[in-house]
C-alpha positions in Angstrom: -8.8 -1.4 25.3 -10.4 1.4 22.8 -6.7 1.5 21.3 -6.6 -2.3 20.9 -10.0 -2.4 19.3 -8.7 0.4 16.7 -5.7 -2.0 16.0 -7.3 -5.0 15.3 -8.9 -4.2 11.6 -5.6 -3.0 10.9 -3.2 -6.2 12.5 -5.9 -8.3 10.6 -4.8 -6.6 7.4 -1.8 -7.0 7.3 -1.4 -10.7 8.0 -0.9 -12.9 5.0 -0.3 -16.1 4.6 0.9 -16.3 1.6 2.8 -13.3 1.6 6.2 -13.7 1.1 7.5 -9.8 2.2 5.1 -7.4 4.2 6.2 -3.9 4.6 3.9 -1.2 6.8 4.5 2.2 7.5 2.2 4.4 9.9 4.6 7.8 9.6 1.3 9.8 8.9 1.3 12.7 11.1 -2.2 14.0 11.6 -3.7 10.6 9.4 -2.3 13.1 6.7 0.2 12.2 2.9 2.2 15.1 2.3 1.3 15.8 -1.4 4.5 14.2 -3.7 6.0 12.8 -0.2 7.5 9.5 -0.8 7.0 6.4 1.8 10.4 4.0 1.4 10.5 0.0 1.9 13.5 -1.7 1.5 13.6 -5.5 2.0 15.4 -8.8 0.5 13.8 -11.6 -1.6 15.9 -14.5 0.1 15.0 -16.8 -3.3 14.0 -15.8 -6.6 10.1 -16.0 -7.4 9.2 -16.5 -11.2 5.9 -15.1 -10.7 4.9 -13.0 -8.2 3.0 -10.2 -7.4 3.3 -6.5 -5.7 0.0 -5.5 -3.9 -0.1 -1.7 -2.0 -2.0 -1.6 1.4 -3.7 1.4 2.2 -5.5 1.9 5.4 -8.0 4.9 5.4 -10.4 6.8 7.9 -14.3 5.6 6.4 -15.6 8.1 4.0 -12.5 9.9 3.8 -13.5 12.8 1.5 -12.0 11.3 -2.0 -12.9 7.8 -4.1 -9.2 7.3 -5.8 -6.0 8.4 -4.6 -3.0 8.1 -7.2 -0.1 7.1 -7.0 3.7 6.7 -8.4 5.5 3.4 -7.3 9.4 3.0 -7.6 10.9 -0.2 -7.6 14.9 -0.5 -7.5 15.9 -4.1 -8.1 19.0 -5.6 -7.0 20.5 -5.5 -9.9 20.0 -1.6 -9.8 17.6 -1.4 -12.7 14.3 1.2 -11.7 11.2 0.8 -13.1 8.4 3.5 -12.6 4.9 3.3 -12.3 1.8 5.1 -12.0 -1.3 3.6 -10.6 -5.1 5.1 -9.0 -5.6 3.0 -6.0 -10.0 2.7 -6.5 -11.5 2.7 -2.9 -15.3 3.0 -4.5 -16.4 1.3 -7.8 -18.7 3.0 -10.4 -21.7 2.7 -8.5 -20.2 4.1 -5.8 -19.4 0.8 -3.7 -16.9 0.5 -1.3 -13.6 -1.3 -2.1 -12.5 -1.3 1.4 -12.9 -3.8 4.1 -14.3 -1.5 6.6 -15.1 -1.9 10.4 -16.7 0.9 11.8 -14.5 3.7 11.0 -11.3 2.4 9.9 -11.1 0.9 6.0 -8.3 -1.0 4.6 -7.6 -2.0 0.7 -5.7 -4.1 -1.2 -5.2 -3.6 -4.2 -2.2 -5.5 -6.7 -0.2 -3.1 -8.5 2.4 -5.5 -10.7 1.2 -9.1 -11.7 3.0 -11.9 -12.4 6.7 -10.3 -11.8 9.6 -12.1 -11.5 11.2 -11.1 -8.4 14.6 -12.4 -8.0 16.7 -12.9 -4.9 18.5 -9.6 -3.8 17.7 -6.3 -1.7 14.4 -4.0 -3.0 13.6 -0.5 -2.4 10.0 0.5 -3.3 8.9 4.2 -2.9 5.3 5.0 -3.6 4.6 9.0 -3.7 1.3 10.2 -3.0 0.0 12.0 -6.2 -3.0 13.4 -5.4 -4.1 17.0 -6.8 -5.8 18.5 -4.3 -2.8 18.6 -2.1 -2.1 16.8 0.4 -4.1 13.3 1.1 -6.1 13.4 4.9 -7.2 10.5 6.8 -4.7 8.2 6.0 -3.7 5.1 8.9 -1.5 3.2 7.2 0.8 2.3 4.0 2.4 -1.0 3.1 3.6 -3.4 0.4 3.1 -6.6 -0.3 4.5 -9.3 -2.4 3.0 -12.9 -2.8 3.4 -16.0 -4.6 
């Protein structure tokens, strides 16, 4: 029951409605990011979408030691063009709030990377690398994607 208790912040998370692809990993071996270790999604857009968005999920332990964690996000489009980016997911504001929805001592965050982006139909594959400087990232749950209307 403890285990399912645990789960449920994160199921919660990662249920959108409006979503139109949702992509997750949990490959974190000790809740820890490699430093420069790239987490893959692939999936297929079934329709284009003039305007949509790509959000990044990122499940954390509460107070996990650091208040930004950057990152590089690789998108190959079907049409095999690659566009790179390089983003700070913000899990405090200035004054030192949290970002995160937390319960107890799990946090998750949402935050949307690429706005209003067509996305046409075809097959993606989006990396996003862990870039933070002090090595590698602890106390990470969970990764994922999103895209929505």
């Amino acid at each position: 029951m403890k285990k399912f208790a645990l789960l449920l912040p994160l199921i919660l998370l990662f249920s959108c409605t409006n979503s139109i692809v949702t992509e997750i990993t949990k490959d974190f071996p000790n809740n820890t990011w490699k430093k420069r270790e790239g987490k893959t999604f692939e999936f297929d857009m079934t329709a284009d979408k003039g305007a949509a968005k790509l959000a990044v999920k990122f499940s954390h332990i509460y107070d996990p030691g650091y208040t930004s964690v950057p990152i590089r996000i690789v998108i190959k489009h079907p049409d095999g063009q690659i566009e790179t980016q390089t983003t700070t997911l913000e899990l405090r504001d200035e004054k030192g709030k949290d970002l995160s929805d937390c319960a107890g001592d799990i946090c998750d965050l949402k935050q949307v990377v690429i706005k209003h982006s067509p996305f046409h139909k075809g097959s993606y594959n989006v990396t996003i690398q862990n870039n933070f400087k002090q090595g590698d990232l602890p106390n990470v749950l969970a990764l994922g994607i999103v895209v929505e209307e």
